[in-house]
PAMIKE-997677 format. One line per 8 residues: number of its first residue (from 1); their letters; for each residue x, z, y of N, C-alpha, C, O. Coordinates in steps of 0.1 Angstrom, whole numbers, plus 5000, padded with zeros to 4 digits. Layout:
REM PAMIKE-997677
NUM> A> X/Z/Y/X/Z/Y/X/Z/Y/X/Z/Y | ...
END
This chain:
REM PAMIKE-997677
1> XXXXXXXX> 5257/7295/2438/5258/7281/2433/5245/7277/2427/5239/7282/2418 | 5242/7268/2434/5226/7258/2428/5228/7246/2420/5235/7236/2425 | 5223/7247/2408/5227/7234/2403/5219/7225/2409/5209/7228/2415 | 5223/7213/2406/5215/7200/2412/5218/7188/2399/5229/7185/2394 | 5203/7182/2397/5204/7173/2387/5193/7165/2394/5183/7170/2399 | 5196/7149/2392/5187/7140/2393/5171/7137/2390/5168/7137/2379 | 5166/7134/2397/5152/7138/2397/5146/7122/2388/5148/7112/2393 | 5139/7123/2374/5132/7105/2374/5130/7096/2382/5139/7100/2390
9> XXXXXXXX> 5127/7090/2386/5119/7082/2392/5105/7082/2388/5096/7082/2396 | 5103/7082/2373/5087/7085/2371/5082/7098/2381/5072/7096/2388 | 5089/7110/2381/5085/7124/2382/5080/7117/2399/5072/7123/2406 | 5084/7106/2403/5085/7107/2419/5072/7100/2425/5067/7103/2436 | 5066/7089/2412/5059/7084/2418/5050/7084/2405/5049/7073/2398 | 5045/7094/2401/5035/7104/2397/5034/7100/2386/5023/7097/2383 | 5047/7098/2375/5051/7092/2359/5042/7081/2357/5034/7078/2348 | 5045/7075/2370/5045/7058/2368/5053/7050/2368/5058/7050/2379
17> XXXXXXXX> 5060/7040/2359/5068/7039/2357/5075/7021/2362/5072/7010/2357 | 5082/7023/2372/5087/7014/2379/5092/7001/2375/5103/7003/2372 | 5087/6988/2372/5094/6981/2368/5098/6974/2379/5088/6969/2384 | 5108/6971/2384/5117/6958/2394/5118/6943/2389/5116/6933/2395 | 5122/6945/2372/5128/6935/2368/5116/6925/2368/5119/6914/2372 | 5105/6926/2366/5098/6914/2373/5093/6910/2385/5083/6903/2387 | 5102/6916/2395/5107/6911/2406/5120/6899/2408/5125/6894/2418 | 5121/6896/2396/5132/6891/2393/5129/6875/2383/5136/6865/2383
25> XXXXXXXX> 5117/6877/2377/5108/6868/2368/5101/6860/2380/5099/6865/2391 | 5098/6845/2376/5096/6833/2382/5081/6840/2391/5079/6840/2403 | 5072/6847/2379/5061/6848/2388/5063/6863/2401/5055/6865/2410 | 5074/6871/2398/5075/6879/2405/5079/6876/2418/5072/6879/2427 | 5090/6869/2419/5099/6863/2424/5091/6854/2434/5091/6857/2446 | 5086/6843/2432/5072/6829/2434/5063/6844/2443/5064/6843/2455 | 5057/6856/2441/5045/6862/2446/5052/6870/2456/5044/6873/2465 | 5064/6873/2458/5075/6877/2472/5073/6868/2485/5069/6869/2496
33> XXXXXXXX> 5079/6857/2476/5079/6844/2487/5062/6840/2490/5061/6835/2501 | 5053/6841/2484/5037/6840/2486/5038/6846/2499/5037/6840/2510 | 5041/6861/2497/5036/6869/2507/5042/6868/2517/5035/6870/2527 | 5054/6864/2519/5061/6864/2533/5055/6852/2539/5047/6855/2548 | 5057/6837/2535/5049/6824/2538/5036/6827/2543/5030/6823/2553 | 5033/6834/2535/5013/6833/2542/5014/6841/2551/5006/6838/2560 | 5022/6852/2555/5020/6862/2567/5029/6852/2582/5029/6854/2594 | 5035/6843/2574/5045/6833/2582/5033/6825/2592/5031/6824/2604
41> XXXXXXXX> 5024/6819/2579/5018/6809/2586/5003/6818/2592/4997/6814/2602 | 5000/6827/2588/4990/6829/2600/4993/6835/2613/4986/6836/2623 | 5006/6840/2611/5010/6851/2621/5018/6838/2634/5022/6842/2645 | 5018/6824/2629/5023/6816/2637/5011/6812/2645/5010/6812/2657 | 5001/6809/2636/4985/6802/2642/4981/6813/2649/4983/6810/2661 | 4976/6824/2648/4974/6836/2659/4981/6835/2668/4974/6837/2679 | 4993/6833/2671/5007/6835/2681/5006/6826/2689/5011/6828/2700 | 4998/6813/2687/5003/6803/2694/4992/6801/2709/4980/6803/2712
49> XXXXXXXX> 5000/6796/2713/4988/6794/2731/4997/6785/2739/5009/6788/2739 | 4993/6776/2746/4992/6765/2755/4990/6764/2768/4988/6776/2772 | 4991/6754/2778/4985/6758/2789/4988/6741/2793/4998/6734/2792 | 4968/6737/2799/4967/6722/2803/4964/6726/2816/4960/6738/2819 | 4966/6716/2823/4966/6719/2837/4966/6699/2843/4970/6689/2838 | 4959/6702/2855/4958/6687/2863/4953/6688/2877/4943/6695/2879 | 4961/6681/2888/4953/6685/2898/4946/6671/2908/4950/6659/2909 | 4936/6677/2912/4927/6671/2923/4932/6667/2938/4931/6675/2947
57> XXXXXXXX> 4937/6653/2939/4946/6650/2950/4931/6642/2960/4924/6635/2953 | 4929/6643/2973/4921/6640/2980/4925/6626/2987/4937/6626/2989 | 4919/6617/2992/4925/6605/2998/4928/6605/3014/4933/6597/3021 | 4921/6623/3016/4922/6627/3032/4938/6635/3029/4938/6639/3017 | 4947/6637/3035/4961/6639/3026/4961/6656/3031/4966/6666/3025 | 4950/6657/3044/4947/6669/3053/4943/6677/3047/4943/6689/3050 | 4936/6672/3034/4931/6685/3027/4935/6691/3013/4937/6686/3002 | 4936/6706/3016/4943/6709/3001/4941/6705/2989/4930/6704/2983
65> XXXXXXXX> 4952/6703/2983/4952/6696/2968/4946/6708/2957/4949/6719/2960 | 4939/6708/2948/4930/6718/2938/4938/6714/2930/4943/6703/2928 | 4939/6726/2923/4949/6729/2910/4942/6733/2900/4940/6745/2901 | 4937/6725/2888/4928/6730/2877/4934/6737/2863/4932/6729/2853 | 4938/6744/2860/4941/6749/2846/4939/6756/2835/4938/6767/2840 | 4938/6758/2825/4933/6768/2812/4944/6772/2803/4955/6767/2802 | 4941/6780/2798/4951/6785/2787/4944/6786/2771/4935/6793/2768 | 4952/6775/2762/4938/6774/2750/4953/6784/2740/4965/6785/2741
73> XXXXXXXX> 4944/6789/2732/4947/6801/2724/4937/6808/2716/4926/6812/2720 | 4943/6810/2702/4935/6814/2689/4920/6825/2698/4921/6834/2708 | 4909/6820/2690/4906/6808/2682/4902/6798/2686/4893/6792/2680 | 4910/6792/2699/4907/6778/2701/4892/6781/2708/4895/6773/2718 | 4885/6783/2710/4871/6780/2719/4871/6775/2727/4861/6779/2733 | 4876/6765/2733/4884/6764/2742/4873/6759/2755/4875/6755/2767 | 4862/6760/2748/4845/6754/2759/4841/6765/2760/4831/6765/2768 | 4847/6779/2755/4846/6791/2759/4852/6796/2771/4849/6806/2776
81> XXXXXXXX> 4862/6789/2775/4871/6797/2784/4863/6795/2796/4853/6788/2796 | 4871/6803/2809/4859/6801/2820/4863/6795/2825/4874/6791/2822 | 4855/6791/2834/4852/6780/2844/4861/6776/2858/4865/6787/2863 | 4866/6768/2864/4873/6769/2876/4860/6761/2881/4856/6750/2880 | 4855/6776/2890/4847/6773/2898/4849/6771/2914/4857/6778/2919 | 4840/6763/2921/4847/6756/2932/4835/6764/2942/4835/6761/2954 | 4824/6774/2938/4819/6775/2948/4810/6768/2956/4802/6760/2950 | 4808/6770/2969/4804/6760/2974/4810/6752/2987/4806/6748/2998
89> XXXXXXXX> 4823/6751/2980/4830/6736/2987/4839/6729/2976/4851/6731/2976 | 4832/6721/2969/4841/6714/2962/4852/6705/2969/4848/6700/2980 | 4862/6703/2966/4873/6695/2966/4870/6685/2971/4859/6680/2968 | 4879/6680/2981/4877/6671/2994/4862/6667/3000/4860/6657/3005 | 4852/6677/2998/4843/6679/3009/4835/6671/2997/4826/6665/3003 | 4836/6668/2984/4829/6656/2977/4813/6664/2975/4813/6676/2973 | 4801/6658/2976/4789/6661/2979/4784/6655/2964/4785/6643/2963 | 4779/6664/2952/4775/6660/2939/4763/6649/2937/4756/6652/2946
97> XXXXXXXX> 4759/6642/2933/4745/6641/2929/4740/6648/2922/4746/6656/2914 | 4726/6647/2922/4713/6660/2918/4714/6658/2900/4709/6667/2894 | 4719/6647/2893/4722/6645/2882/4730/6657/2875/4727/6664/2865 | 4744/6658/2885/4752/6668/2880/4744/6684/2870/4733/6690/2873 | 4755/6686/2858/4746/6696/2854/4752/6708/2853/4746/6718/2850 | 4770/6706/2858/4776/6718/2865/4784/6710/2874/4788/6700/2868 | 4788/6712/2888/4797/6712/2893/4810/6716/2893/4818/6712/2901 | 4814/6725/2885/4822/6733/2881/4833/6727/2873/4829/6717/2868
105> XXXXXXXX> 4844/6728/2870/4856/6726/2860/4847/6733/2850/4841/6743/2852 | 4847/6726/2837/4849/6728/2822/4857/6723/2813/4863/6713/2815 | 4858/6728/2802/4869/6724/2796/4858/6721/2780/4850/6729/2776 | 4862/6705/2771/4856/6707/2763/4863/6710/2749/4876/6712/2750 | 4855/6710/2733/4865/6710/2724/4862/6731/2721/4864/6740/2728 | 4858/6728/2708/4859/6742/2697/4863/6738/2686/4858/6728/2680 | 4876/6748/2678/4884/6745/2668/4885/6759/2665/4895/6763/2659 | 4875/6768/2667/4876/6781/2663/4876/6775/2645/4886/6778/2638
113> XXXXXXXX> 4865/6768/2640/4860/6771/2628/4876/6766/2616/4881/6772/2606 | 4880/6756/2621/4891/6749/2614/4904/6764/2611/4909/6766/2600 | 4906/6772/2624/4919/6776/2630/4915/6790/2622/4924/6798/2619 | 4902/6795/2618/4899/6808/2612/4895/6807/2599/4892/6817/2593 | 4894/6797/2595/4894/6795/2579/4908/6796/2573/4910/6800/2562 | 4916/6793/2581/4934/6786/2580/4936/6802/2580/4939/6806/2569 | 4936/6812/2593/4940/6822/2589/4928/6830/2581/4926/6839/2590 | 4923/6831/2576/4916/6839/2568/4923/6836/2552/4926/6843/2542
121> XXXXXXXX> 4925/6825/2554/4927/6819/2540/4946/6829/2539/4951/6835/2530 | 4951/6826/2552/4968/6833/2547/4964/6847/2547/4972/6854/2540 | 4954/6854/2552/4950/6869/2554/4947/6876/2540/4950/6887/2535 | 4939/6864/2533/4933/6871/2519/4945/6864/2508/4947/6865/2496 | 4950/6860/2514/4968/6856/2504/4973/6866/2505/4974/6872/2495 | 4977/6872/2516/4990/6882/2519/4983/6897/2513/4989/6906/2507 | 4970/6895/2518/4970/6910/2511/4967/6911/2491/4969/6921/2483 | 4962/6897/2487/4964/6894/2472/4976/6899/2468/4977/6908/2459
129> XXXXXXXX> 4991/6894/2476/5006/6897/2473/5009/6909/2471/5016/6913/2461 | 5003/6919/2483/5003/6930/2475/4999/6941/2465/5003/6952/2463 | 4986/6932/2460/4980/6940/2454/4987/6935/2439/4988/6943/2429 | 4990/6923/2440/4995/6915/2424/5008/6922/2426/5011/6928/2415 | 5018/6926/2435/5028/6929/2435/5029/6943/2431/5038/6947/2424 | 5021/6950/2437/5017/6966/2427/5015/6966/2410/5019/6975/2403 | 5007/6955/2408/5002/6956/2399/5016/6952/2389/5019/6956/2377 | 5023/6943/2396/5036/6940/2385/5043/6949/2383/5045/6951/2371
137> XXXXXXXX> 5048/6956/2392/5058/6967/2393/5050/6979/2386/5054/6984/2376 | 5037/6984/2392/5036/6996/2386/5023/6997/2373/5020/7008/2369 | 5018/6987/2370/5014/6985/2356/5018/6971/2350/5009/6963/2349 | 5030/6967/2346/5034/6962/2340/5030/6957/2326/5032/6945/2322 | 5025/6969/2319/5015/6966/2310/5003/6961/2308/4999/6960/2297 | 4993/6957/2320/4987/6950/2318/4989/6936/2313/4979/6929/2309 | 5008/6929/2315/5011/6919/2316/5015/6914/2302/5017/6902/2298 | 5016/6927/2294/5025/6926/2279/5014/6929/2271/5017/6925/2260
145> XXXXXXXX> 4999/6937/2273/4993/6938/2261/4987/6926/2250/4988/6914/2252 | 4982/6932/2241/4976/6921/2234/4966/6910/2240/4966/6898/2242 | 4957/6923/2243/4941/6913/2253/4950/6902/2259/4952/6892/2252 | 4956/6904/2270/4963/6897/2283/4949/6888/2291/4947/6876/2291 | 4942/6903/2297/4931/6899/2306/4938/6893/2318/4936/6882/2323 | 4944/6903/2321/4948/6900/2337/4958/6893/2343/4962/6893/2355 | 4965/6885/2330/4971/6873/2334/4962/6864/2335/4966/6855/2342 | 4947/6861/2330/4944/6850/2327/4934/6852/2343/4930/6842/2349
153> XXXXXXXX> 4931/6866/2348/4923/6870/2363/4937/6864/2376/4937/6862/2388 | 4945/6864/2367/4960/6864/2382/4957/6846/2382/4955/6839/2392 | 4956/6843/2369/4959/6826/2373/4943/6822/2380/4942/6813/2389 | 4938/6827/2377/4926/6815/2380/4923/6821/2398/4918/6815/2407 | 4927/6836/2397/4927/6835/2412/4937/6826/2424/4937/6819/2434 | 4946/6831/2415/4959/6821/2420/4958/6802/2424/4963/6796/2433 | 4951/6798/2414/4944/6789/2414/4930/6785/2425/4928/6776/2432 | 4924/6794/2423/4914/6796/2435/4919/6799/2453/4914/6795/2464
161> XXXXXXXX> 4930/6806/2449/4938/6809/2464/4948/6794/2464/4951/6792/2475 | 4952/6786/2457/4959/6774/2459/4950/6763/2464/4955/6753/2470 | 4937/6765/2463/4926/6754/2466/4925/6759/2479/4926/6750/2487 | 4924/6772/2484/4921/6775/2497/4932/6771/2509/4928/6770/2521 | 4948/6769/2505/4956/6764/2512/4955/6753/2515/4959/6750/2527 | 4952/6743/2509/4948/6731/2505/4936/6727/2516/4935/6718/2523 | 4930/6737/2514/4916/6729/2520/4917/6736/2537/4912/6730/2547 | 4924/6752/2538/4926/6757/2548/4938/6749/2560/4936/6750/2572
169> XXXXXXXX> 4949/6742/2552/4959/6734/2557/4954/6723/2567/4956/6721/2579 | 4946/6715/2557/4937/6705/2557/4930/6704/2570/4932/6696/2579 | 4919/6715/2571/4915/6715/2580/4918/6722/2592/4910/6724/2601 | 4932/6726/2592/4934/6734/2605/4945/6717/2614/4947/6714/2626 | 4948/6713/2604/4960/6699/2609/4947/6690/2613/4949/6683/2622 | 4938/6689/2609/4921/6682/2617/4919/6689/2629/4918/6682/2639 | 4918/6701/2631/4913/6706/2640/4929/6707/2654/4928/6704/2666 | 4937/6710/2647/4946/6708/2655/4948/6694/2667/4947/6694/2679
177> XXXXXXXX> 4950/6684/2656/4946/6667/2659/4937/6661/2671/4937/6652/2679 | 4927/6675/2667/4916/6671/2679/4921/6678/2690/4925/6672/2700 | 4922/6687/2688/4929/6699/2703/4939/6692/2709/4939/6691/2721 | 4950/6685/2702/4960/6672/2711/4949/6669/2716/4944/6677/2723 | 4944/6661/2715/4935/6651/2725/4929/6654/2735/4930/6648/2746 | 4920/6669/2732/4916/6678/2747/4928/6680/2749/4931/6668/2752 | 4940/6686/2751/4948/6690/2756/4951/6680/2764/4957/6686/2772 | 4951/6668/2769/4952/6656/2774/4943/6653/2784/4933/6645/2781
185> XXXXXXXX> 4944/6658/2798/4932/6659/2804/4928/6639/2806/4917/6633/2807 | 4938/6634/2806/4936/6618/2797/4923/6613/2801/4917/6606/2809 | 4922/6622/2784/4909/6614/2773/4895/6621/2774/4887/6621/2765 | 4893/6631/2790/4881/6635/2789/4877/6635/2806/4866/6633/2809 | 4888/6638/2816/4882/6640/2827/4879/6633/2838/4876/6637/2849 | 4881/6622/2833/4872/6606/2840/4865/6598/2826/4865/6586/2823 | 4859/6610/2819/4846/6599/2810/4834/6605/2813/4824/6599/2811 | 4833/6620/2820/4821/6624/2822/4810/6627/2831/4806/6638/2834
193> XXXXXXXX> 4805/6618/2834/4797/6620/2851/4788/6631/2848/4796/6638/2855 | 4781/6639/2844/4776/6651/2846/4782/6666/2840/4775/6676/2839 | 4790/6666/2838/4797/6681/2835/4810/6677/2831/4815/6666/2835 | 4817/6686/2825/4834/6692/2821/4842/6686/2835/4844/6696/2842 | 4847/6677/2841/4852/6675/2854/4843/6664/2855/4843/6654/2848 | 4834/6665/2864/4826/6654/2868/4828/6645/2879/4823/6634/2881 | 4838/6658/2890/4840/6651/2902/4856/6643/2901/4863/6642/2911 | 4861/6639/2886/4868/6631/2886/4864/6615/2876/4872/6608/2870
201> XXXXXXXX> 4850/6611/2876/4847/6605/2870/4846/6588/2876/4841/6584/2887 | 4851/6581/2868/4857/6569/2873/4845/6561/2862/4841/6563/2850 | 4842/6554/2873/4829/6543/2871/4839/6528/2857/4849/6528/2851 | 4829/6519/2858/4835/6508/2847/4847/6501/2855/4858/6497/2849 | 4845/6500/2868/4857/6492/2874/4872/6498/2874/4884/6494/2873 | 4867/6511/2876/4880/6520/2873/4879/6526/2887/4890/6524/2892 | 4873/6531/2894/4871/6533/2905/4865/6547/2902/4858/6549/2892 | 4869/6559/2914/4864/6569/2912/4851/6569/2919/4850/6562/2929
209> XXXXXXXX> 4839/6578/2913/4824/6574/2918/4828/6582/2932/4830/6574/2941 | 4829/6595/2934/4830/6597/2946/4842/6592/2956/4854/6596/2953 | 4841/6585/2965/4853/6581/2968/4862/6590/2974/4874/6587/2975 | 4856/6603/2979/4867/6611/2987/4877/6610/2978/4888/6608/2983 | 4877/6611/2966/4890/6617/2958/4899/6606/2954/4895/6596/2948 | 4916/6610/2959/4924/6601/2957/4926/6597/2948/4925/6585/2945 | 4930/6611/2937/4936/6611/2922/4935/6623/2915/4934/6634/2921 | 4936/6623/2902/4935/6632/2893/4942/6631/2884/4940/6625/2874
217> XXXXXXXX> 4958/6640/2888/4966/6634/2879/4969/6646/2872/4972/6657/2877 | 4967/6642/2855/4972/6654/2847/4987/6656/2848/4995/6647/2848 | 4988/6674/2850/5003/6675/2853/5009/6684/2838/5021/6684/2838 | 5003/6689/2829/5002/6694/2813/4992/6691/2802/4980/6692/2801 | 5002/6685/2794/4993/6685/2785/4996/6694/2769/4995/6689/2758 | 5000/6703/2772/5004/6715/2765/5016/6711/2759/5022/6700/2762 | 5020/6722/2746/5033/6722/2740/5026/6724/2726/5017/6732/2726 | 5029/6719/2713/5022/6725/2702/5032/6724/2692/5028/6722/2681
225> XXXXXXXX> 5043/6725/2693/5054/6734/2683/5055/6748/2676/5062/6752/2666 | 5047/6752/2681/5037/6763/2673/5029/6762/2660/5029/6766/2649 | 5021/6754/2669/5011/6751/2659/5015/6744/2647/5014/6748/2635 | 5022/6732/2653/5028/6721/2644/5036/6730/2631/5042/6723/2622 | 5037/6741/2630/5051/6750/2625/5041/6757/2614/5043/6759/2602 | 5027/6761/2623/5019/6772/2609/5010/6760/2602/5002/6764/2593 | 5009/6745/2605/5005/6738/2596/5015/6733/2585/5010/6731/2574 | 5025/6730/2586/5037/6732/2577/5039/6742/2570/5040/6740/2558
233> XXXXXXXX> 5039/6757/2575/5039/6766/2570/5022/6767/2557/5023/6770/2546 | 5013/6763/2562/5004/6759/2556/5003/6755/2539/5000/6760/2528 | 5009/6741/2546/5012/6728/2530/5023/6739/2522/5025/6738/2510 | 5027/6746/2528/5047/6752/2519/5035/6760/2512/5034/6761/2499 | 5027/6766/2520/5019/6778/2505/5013/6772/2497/5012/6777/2486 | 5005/6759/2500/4998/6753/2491/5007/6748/2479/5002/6746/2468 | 5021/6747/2483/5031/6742/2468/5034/6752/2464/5035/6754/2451 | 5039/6762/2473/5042/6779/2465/5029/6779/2454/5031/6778/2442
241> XXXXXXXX> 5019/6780/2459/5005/6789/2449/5000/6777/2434/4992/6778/2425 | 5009/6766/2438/5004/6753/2430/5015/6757/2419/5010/6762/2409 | 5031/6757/2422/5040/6756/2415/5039/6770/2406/5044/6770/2395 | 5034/6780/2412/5031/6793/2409/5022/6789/2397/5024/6798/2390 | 5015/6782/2392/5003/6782/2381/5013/6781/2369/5012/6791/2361 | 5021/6772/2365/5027/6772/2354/5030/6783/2351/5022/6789/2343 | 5041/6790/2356/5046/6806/2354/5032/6818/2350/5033/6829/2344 | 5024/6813/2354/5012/6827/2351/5006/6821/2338/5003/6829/2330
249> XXXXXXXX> 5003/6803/2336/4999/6802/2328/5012/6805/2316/5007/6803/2305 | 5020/6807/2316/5030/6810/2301/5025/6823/2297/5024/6826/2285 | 5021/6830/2308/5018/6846/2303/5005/6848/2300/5000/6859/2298 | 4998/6837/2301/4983/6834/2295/4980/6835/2280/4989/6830/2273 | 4971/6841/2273/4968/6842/2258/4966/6824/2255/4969/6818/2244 | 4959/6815/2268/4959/6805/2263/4971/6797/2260/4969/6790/2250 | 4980/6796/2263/4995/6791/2266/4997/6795/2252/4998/6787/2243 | 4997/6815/2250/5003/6818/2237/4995/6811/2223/5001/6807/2212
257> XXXXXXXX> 4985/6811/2224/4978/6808/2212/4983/6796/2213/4989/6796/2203 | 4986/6781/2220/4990/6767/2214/5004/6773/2210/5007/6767/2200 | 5009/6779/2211/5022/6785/2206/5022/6786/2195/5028/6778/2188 | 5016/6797/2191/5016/6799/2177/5009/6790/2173/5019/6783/2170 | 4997/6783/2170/4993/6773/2166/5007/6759/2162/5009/6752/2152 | 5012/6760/2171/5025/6748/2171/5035/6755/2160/5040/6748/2151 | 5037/6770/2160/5047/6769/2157/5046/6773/2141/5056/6773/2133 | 5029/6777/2137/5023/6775/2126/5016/6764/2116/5011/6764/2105
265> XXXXXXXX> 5018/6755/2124/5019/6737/2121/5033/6736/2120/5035/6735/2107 | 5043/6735/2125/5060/6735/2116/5062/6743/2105/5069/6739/2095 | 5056/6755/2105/5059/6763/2092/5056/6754/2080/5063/6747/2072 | 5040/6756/2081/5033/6743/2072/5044/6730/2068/5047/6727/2057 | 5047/6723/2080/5051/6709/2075/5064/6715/2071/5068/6710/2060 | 5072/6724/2075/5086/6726/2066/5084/6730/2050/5092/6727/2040 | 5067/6739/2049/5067/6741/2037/5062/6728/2026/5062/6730/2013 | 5060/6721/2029/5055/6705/2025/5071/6697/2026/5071/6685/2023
END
């Protein structure tokens, strides 16, 4: 017969001593939901991808129709992606001028900078969540001593990471805004006589300059329910990390000192 008795929990995780219950406190509780949201919203913006597409119809009906497409996806470069190159027989036999400075399909529009601030900004959130979330659970006491340094390092980072959602939201819903528009072969591939589609470029009358070509009709102009979802996700952290300030400032020495101050001004006037 072996006795068997229950082991601490300190003994387990090397007599450190576990606290949960401020898992359960506004700022515990508020820094859970931080972490899931921000891994929400970047893991939406990384995830998301598109596909524009338009094809090249000839006015000879004899000749095959060209099918132009790309796939735009984090981080957006999308003047990066390659080329639909035609070789040397462009589409319905159309003969360039010496002006041209590619003959080639390009695609224009870069939104790397907007789309990697946005996730960088949820990347250095999510991993803050766990580091403040360690810190709650397994030194707890830095939260209760006298000093109370590291409430007053939680808020102002907290505060500094609430500006970055703000300004990261901001500018990924700008950058987004513009990518609708390229996504729209629309608004770019009859304005350009020397590059990105050139051999669909329609003069002032509305007339295409080369005449072989019938039409250029865009047949996608992507899907961005994706995207639309981690810019929302976005603004939600920016009110998480905003509404989050109150709760950190209570546990602030500055919060406590008007406290006492206040409630050593009532003593006074009760004793008067």
């Amino acid at each position: 017969f072996t006795s068997t008795r229950e082991i601490p929990m300190e003994s387990i995780i090397g007599n450190r001593q576990l606290d949960m219950e401020v898992l359960k406190e506004p700022r515990g509780f508020m820094r859970c939901l931080q972490w899931f949201f921000a891994m929400l919203a970047f893991a939406t913006c990384c995830d998301f991808s598109t596909r524009i597409a338009f094809d090249i119809d000839c006015k000879n009906n004899t000749q095959a129709l060209t099918h132009v497409s790309t796939i735009i996806s984090y981080p957006f470069k999308i003047d990066h992606n390659p080329p639909v190159k035609f070789q040397d027989s462009p589409p319905c036999g159309v003969k360039f001028g010496p002006d041209v400075r590619n003959q080639d399909i390009t695609f224009p529009g870069n939104f790397a900078s907007d789309a990697q601030f946005f996730v960088f900004t949820g990347v250095i959130t999510w991993l803050y969540c766990f580091a403040s979330i360690a810190i709650y659970v397994f030194y707890s006491n830095l939260y209760t001593d006298e000093q109370k340094s590291y409430p007053k390092i939680d808020f102002l980072i907290t505060a500094l990471l609430a500006f970055f959602w703000l300004a990261g939201s901001s500018a990924w819903a700008n950058g987004l805004s513009g990518m609708k528009d390229v996504a729209d072969p629309d608004n770019w591939i009859f304005t350009s006589q020397y590059e990105n589609a050139a051999i669909c470029f329609k003069t002032t009358q509305g007339s295409y300059l080369y005449p072989k070509i019938g039409e250029c009709n865009p047949i996608s102009r992507g899907h961005f329910g994706g995207a639309n979802v981690s810019v929302l996700f976005g603004f939600l952290n920016f009110f998480l990390w905003a509404s989050n300030l109150w709760f950190l400032y209570k546990e602030t020495s500055w919060y406590k000192g008007r406290q006492d101050q206040t409630n050593l001004g009532n003593v006074e006037a009760e004793a008067y």
